[in-house]
C-alpha positions as CSV (number, residue, x, y, z in Angstrom):
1,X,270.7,-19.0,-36.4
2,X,266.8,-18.5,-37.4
3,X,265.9,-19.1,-33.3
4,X,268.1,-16.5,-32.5
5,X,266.1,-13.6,-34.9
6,X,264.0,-10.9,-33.1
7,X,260.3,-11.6,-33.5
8,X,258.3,-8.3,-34.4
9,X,257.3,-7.1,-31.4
10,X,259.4,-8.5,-29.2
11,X,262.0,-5.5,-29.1
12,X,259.6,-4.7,-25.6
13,X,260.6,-7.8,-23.8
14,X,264.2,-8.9,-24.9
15,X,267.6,-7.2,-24.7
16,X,269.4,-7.1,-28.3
17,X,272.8,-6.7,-28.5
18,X,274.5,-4.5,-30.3
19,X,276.1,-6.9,-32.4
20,X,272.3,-7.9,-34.0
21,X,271.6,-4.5,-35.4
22,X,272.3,-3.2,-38.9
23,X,273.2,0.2,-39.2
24,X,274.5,2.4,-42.4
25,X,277.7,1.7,-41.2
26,X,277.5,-2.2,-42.2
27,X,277.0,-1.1,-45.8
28,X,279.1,-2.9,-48.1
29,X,281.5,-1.0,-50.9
30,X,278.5,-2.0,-53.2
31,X,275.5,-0.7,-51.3
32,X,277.5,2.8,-50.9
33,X,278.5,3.2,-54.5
34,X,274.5,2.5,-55.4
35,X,273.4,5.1,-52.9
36,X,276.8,7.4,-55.0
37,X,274.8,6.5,-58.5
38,X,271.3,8.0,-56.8
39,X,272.7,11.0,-55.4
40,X,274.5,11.5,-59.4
41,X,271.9,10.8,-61.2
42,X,269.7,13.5,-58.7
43,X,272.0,15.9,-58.6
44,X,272.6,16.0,-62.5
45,X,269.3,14.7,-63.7
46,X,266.7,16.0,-61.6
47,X,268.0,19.3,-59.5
48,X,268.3,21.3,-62.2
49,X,264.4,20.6,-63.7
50,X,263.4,20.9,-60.2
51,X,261.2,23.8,-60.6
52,X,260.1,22.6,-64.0
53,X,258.9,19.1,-62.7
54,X,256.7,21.3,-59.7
55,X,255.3,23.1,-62.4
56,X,253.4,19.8,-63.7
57,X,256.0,19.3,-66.7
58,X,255.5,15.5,-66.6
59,X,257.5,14.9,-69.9
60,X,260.6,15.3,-67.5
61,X,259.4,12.9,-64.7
62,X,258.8,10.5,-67.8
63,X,262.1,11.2,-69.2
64,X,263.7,11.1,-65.5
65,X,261.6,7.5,-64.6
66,X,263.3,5.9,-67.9
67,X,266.2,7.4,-67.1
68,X,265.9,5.3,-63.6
69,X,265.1,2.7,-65.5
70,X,268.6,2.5,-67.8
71,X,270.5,2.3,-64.3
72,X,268.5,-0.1,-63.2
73,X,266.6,1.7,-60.4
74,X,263.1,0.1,-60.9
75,X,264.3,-3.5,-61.4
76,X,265.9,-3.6,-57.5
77,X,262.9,-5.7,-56.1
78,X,261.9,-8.0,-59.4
79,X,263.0,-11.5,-59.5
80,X,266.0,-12.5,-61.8
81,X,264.5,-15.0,-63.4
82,X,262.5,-11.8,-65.0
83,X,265.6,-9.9,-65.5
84,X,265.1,-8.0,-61.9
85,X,268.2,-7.5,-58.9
86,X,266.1,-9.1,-56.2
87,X,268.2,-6.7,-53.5
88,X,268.3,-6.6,-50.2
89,X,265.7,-4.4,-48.6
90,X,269.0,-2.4,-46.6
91,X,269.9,-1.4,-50.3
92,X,266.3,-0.7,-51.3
93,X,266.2,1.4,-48.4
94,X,269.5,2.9,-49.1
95,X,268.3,3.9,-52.7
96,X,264.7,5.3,-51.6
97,X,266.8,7.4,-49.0
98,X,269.0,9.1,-51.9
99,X,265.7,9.4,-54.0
100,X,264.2,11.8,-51.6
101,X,266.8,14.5,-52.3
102,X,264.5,14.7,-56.0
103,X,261.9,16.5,-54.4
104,X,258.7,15.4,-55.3
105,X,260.0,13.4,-58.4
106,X,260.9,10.8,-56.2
107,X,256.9,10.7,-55.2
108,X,256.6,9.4,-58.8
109,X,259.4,7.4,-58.4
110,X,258.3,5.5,-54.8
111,X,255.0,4.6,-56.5
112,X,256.1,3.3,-59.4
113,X,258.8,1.2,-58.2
114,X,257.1,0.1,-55.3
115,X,253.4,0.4,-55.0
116,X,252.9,0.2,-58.5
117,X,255.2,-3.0,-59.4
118,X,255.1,-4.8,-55.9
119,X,251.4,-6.5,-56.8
120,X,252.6,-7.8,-59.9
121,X,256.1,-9.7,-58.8
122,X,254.1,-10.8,-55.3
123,X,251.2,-12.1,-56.9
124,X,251.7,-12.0,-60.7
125,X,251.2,-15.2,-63.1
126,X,254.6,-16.1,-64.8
127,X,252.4,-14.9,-67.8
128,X,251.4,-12.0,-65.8
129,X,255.2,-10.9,-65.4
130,X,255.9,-12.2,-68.8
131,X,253.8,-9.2,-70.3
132,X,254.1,-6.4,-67.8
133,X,257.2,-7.0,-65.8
134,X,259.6,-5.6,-68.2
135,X,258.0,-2.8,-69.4
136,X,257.8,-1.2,-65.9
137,X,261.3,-2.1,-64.7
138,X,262.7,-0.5,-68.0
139,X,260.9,2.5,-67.8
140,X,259.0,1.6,-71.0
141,X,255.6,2.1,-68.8
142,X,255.2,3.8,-65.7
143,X,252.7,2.2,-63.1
144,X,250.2,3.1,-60.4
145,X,248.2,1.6,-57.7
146,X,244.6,1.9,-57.3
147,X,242.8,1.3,-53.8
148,X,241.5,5.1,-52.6
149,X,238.1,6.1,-53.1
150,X,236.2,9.2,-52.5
151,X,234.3,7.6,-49.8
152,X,236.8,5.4,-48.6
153,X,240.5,5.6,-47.2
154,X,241.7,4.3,-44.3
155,X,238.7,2.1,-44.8
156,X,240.2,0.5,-47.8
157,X,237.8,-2.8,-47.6
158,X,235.0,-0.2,-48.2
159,X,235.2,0.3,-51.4
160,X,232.6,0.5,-54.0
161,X,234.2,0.1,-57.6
162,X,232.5,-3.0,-59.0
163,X,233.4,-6.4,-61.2
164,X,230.9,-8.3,-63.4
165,X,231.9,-11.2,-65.4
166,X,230.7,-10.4,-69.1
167,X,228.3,-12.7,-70.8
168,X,230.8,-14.6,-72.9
169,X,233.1,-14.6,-69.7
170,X,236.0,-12.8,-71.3
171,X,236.3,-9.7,-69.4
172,X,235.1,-8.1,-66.2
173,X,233.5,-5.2,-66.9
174,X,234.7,-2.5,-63.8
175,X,232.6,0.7,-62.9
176,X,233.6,3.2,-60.2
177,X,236.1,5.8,-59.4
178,X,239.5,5.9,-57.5
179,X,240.9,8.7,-56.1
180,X,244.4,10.5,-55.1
181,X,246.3,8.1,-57.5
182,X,249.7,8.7,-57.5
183,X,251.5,8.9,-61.4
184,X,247.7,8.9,-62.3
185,X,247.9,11.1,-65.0
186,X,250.9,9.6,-67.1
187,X,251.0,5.6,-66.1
188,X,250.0,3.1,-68.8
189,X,249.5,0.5,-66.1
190,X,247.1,0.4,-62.9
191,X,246.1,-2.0,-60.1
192,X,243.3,-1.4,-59.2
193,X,240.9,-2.7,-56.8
194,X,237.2,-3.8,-57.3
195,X,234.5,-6.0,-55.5
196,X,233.3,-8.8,-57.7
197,X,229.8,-9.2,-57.5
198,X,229.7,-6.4,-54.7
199,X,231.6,-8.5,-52.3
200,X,234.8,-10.3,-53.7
201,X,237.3,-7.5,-52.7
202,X,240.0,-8.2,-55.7
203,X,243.1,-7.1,-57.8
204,X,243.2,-6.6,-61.1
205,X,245.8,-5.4,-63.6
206,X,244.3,-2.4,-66.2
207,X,246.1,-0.9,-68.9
208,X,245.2,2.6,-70.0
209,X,244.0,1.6,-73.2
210,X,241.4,-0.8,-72.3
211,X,237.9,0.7,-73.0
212,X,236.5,2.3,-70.5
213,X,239.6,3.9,-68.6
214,X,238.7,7.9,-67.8
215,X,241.8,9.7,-66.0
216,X,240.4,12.6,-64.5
217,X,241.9,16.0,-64.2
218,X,245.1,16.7,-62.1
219,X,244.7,17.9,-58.5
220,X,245.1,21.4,-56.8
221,X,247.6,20.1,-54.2
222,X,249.4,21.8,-51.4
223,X,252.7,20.2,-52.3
224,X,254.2,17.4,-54.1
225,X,253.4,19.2,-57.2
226,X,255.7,17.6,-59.3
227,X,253.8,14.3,-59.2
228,X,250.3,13.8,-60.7
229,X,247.4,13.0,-59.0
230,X,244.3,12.0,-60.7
231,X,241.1,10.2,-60.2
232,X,240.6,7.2,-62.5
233,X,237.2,7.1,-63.6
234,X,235.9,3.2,-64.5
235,X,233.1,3.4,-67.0
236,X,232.2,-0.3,-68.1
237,X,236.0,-1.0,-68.2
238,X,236.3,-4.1,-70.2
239,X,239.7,-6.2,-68.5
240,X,240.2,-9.3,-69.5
241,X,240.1,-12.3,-67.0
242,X,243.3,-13.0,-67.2
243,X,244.6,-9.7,-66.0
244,X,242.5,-10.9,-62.3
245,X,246.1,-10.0,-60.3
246,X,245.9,-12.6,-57.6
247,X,243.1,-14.8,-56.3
248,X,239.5,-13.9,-56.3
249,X,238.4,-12.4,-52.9
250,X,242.0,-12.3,-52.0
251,X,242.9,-8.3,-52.9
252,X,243.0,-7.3,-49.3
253,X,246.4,-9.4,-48.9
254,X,247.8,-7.4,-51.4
255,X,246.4,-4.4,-50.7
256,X,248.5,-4.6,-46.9
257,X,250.7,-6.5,-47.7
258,X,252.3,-3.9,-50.4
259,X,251.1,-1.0,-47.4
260,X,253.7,-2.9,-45.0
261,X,256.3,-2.2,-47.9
262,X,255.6,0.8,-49.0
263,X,255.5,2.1,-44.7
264,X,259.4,1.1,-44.5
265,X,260.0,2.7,-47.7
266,X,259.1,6.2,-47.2
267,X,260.6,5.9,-43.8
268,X,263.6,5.7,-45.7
269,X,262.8,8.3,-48.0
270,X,261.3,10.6,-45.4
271,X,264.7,10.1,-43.7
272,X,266.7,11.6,-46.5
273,X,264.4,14.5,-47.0
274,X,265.2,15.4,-43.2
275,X,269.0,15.1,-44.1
276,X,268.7,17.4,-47.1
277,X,266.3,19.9,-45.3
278,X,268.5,20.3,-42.2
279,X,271.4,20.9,-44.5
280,X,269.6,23.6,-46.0
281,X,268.8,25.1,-42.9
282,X,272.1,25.2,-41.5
283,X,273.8,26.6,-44.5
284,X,271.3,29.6,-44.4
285,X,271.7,30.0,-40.5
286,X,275.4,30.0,-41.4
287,X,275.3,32.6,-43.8
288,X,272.4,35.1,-42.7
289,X,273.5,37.5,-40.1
290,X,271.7,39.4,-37.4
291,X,274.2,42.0,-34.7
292,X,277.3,41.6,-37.5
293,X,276.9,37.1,-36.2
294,X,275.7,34.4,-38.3
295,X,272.2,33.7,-36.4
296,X,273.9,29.8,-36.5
297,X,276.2,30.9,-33.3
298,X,272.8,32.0,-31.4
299,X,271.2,29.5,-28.6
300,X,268.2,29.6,-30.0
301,X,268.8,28.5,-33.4
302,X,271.9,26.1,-32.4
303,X,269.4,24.1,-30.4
304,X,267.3,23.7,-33.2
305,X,269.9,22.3,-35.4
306,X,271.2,20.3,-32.8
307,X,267.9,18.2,-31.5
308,X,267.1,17.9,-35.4
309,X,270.6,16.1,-35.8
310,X,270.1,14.2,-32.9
311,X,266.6,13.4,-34.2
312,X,267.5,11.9,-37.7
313,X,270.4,10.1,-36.5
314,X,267.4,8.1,-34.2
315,X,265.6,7.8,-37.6
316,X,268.0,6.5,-39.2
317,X,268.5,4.2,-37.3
318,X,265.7,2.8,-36.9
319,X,264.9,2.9,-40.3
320,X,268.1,0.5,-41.1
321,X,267.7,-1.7,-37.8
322,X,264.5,-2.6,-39.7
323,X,266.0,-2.9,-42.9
324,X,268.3,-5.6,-41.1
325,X,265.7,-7.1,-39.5
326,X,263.9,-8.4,-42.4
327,X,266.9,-9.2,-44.6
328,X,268.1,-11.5,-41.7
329,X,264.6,-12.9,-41.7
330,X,263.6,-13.1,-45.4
331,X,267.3,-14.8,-45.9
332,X,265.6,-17.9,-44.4
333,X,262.7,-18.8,-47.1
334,X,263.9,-21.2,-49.8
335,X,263.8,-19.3,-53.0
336,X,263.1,-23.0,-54.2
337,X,259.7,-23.3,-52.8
338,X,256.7,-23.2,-55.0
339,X,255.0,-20.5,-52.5
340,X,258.4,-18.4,-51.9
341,X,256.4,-15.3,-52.2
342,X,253.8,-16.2,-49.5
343,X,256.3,-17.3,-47.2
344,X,258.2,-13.6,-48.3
345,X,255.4,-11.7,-47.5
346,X,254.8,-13.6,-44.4
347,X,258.6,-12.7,-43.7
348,X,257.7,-8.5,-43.9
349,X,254.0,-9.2,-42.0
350,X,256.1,-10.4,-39.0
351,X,257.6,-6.9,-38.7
352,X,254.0,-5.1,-39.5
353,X,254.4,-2.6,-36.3
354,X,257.8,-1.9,-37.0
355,X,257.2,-0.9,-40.4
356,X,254.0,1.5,-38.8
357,X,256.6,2.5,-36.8
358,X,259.3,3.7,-38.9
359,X,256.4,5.6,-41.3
360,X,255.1,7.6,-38.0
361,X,258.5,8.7,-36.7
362,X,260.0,9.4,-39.6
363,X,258.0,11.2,-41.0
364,X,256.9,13.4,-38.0
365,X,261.2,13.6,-37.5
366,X,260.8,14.7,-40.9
367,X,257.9,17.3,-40.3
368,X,259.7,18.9,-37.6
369,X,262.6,19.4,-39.7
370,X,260.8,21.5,-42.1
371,X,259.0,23.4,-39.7
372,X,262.4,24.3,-37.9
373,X,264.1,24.7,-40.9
374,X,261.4,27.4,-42.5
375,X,261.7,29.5,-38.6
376,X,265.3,29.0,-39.1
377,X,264.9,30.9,-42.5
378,X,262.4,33.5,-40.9
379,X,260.1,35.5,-43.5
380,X,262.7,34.1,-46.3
381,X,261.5,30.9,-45.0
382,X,257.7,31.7,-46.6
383,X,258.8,32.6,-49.7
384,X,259.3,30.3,-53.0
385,X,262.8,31.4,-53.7
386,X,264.0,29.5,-50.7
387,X,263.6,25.7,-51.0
388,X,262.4,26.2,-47.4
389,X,259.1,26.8,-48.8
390,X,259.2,23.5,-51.1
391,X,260.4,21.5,-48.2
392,X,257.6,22.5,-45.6
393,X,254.5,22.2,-48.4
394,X,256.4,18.6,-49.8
395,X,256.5,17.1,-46.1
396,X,252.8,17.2,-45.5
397,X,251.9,14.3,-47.5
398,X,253.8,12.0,-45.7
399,X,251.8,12.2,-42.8
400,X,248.8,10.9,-44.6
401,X,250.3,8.4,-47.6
402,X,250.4,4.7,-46.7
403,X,247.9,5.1,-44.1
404,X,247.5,7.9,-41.9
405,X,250.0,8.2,-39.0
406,X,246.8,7.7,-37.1
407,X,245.9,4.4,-38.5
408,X,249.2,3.4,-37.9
409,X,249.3,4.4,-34.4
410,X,246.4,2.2,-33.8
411,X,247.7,-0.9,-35.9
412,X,251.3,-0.7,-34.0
413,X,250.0,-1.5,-30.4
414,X,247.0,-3.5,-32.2
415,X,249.6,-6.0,-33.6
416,X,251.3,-6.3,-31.2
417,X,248.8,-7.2,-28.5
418,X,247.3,-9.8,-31.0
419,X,250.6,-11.5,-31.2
420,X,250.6,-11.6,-27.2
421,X,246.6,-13.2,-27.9
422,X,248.3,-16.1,-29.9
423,X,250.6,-16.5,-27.6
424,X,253.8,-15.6,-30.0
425,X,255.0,-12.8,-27.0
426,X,254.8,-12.9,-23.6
427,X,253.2,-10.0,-22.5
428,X,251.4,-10.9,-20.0
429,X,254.0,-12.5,-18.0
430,X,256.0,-9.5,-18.5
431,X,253.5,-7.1,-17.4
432,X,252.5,-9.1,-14.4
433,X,256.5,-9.1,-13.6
434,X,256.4,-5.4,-14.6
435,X,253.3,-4.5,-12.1
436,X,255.6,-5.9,-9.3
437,X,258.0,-4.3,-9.9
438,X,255.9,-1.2,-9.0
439,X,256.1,-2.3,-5.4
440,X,259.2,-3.5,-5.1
441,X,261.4,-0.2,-4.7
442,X,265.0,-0.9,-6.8
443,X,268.4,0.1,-5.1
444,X,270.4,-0.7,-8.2
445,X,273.3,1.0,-8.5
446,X,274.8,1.6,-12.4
447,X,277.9,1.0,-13.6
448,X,279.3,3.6,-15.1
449,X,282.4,1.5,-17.3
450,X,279.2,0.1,-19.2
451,X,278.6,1.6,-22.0
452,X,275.5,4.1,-22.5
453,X,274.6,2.3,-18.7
454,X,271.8,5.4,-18.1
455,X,270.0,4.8,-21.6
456,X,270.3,1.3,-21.2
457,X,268.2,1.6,-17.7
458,X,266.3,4.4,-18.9
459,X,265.3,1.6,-22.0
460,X,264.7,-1.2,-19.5
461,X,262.6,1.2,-17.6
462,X,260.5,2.4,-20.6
463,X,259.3,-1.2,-21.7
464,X,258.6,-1.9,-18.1
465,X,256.2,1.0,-18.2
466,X,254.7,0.0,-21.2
467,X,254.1,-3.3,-20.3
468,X,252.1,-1.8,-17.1
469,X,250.3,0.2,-18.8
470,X,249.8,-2.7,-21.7
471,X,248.6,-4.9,-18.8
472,X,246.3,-2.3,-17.5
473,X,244.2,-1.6,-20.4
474,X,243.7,-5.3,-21.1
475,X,242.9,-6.1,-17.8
476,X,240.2,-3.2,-17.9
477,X,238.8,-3.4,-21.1
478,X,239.8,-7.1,-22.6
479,X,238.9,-7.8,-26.2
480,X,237.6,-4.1,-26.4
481,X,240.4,-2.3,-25.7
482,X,240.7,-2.0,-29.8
483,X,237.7,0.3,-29.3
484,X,239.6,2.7,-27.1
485,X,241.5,4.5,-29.4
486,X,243.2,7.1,-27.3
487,X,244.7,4.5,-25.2
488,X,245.9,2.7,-28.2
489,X,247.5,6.2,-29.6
490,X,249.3,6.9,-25.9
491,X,250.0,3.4,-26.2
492,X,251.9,3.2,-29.8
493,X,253.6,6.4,-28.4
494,X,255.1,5.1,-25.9
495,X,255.9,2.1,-28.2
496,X,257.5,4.2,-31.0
497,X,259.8,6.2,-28.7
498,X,261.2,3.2,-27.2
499,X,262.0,1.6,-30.4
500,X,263.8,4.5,-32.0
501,X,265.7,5.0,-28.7
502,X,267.1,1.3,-28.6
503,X,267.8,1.3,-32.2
504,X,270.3,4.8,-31.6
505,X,271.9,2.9,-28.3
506,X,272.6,-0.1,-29.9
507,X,273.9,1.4,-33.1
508,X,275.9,3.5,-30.6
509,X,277.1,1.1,-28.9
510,X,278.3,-0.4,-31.8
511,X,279.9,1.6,-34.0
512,X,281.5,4.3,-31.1
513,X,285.1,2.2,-30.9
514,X,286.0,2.8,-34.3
515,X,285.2,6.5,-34.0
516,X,287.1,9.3,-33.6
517,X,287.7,10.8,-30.7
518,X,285.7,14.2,-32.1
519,X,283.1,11.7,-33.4
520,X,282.9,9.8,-30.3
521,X,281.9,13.4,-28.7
522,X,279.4,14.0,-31.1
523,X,277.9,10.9,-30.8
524,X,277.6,10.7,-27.2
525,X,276.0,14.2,-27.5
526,X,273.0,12.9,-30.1
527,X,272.6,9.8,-28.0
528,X,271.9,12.0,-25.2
529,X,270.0,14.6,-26.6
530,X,267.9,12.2,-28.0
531,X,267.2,10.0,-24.7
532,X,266.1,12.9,-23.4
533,X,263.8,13.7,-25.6
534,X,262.3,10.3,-25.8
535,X,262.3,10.0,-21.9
536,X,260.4,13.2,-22.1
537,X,257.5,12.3,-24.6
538,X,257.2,8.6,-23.0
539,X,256.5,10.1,-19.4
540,X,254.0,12.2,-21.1
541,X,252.3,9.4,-22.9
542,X,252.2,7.3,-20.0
543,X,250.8,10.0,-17.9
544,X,248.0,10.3,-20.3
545,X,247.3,6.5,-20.8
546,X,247.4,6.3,-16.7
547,X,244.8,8.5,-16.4
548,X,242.8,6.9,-19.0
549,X,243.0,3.5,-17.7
550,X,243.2,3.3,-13.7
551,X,241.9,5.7,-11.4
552,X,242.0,5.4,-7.1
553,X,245.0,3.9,-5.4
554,X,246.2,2.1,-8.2
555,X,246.5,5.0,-10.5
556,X,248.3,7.2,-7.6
557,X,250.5,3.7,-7.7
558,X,251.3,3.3,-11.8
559,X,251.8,7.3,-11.5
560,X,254.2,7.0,-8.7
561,X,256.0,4.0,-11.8
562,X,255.9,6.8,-13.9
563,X,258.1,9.5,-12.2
564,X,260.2,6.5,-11.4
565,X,260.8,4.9,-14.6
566,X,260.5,8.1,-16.6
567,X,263.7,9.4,-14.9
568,X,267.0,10.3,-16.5
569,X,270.0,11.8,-15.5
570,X,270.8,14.1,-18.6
571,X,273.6,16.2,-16.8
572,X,275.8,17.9,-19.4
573,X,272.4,18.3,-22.0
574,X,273.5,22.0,-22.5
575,X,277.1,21.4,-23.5
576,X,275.8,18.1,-25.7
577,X,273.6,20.9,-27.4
578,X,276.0,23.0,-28.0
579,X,278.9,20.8,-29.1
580,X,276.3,18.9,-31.7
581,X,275.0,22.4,-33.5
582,X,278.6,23.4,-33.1
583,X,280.1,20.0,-35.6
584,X,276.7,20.3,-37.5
585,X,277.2,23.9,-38.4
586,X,280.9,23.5,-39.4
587,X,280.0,20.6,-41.6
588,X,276.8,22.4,-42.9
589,X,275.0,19.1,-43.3
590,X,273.9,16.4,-40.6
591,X,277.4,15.1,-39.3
592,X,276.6,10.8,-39.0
């Protein structure tokens, strides 16, 4: 079975079938009554103190995180051995989905139980885990994660906090300042990051107590105000040596490592916050009326409601193709083996550009939501009575934690191109078959008893333009195309839309038999709406990166590919439109 597992990357020159990807409607009766317990313990726990938690009482997101921690919510990714689940990452996913329906407790919540407990079970001493482990999967502790800087942020190898061995060699003795850190303000545990000697970029666990250990004042944010935000000040911090998380030199593997985690995570987060915002929307469009008819039965507003369903059924998934993905590949490591976590790690590095992937588009799926949803509300929409408000100042955030969409749009093509280098995908043979194809003028006919036939060709297409394109900037610029960052950004585009179109087809494809007929509709409506859309944004991108790359003869030739490959028949789009707002706005909540 492990030869026949998708490679990351390699979703741009293989054909998956259906029967490979996960989707939420593989859940098991377990997975679905832990995502039940979530929503619960939200909606009982949390709703209700929402506006008290966004006023900065932290005493309830204390009381709400040890809450979590008596249902077992922060133990999901600790081993058992330590009293931890050790779940799946589709359940993980599942739970951080639910969480996001807490507003911006489940900020708190994401960091602690991921961010800011992930370094100690990857790379944690048994004694390590043996001190710490417990008090942060009960809830006892909360936990944070150090790596920000004033001066340094998407350059996280930049940074200046220090480590000198003391004189007796008991402690390191840690001097600088971190910034933007997440549960800052109430978490008795920190990893935080530090260059011994001004040039061994390592890990260490800090406790709150240790001498030294200055939280700075809460942030003025925009949103999210129901998490804190801090600097934390090191002033000759005295940590012991044994609390060195890791190996010496070695912090930037955890420091990406956990980022690769954390990316997939608030996909799935961001997802749910979509789910909850277009329900929101929908209800108000339902029940505000403008010429004696609920503005929901207008064009305008049912197309809005209608791509945004279409929109986070494509995030979703994508988010839980890639939850499949790496369960199917980390079930393959020996727990036995002395360096299981290495070889774990190694397991969620594979999938590196998918996890940048699933961060970007779902939380730009997510940021259109929010947007749509406050218009949808109109000048209601701006004002703090209306969760609208909450929703649109909340979103922003996830554009810039866990790396910048930016950064990520420059290491999703980057990866991949340097697994093509090592010769782990064939690109180049695929984009020298792809720039053939250019001149060879196809009189394919489609078969309409296949299923989803025009997005499948539409898909096939799309890669085939990204591998020109691929081959074109490598062939022009070689080992400095990392340096051209607008072709990398056009490039990731393209990369993204195509990866969150053939995760909706193939889920589509799957799942559609057991449907209803009404469903079946429905679905065939979001597929299309979405494929659409995607075909729409790729041609756009490609157009750019054409320009950018070729010029003469050859660019007239890739743009001639473009208008070629680009092309889909979307006949029926209105009446998809209209019979997707139509289900979405009698449910009042997205319909999948």
């Amino acid at each position: 079975m492990a030869q026949n597992i998708l490679k990351g990357g390699e979703y741009l020159v293989v054909e998956t079938p259906c029967s490979d990807v996960f989707s939420p409607e593989d859940f098991t009766d377990e997975q679905r009554q832990m995502g039940e317990t979530v929503e619960q313990f939200i909606n009982t726990e949390i709703v209700p103190k929402i506006e008290e938690i966004d006023k900065q009482n932290f005493d309830l997101v204390v009381e709400g995180m040890k809450k979590c921690g008596e249902l077992g919510l922060l133990m999901m990714d600790a081993p058992e051995e330590f009293g931890g689940l050790e779940l799946d990452k589709a359940s993980t996913m599942l739970v951080s989905e639910k969480m996001s329906y807490g507003g911006s407790f489940s900020v708190a919540y994401s960091a602690h139980s991921g961010i800011g407990t992930l370094p100690l079970i990857y790379y944690g001493t048994p004694e390590q885990k043996e001190k710490y482990l417990g008090k942060i999967t009960s809830g006892e502790w909360c936990a944070a994660y150090c790596l920000t800087e004033p001066g340094s942020g998407s350059d996280a190898l930049g940074a200046q906090a220090t480590a000198v061995l003391s004189e007796d060699g008991k402690h390191y003795i840690l001097n600088g300042t971190k910034q933007f850190i997440t549960n800052g303000g109430f978490s008795q545990l920190y990893t935080v990051f530090a260059k011994i000697d001004k040039q061994h970029f390592t890990a260490f666990l800090v406790e709150k107590s240790f001498p030294g250990l200055i939280v700075g004042a809460e942030e003025k944010k925009l949103g999210i105000k129901g998490s804190s935000t801090t600097q934390i000040i090191l002033d000759n911090c005295q940590v012991p040596v044994e609390n060195l998380l890791g190996e010496k030199g070695k912090g930037h593997k955890i420091a990406f490592n956990v980022l690769n985690i954390g990316r997939f995570k608030l996909g799935a987060g961001v997802c749910g916050a979509s789910k909850m915002a277009l329900a929101a929307g929908i209800k108000y469009a339902n029940e505000r009326k403008q010429f004696n008819t609920p503005i929901s039965r207008f064009g305008a507003i049912g197309e809005k409601i209608a791509d945004l369903t279409a929109n986070i059924y494509a995030s979703e998934s994508l988010v839980y193709r890639l939850a499949g993905l790496l369960d199917t590949k980390l079930a393959t490591i020996d727990k036995g083996v002395d360096n299981y976590y290495e070889e774990y790690l190694k397991g969620i590095e594979e999938y590196a550009a998918e996890c940048g992937i699933a961060k970007v588009f779902c939380s730009e799926v997510l940021a259109r939501t929010v947007d749509e949803v406050l218009q949808i509300h109109g000048g209601y929409g701006f004002c703090a009575e209306y969760p609208a408000e909450r929703f649109y100042r909340d979103e922003r955030i996830n554009r810039i934690f866990e790396g910048t969409n930016e950064i990520n749009r420059l290491l999703i093509p980057g990866m991949i191109l340097r697994k093509a280098m090592k010769g782990e995908l064939p690109l180049q043979r695929e984009a020298m078959k792809a720039f053939e194809s250019l001149m060879t003028p196809s009189f394919e006919e489609l078969d309409d008893s296949i299923p989803f036939i025009k997005e499948k060709t539409l898909l096939k297409n799309l890669k085939t333009l990204f591998l020109i394109l691929a081959g074109a900037g490598v062939q022009k610029y070689m080992d400095k195309l990392a340096n051209e960052q607008e072709i990398l950004l056009a490039a990731a585009d393209i990369a993204i839309q195509i990866f969150a179109l053939e995760s909706t087809v193939l889920r589509a494809e799957k799942t559609i038999a057991k449907m209803s007929e009404a469903k079946r509709e429905q679905l065939l409506a979001a597929v299309q709406v979405f494929a659409f859309e995607a075909a729409e944004n790729v041609t756009s991108a490609a157009r750019k990166a054409a320009f950018y790359v070729e010029e003469g003869d050859t660019l007239n030739m890739i743009l001639s590919g473009v208008r070629r490959f680009g092309k889909y028949d979307a006949t029926g789009l209105l009446a998809s439109k209209r019979a997707l707002a139509k289900a979405a706005c009698e449910a009042e909540k997205y319909i999948f």
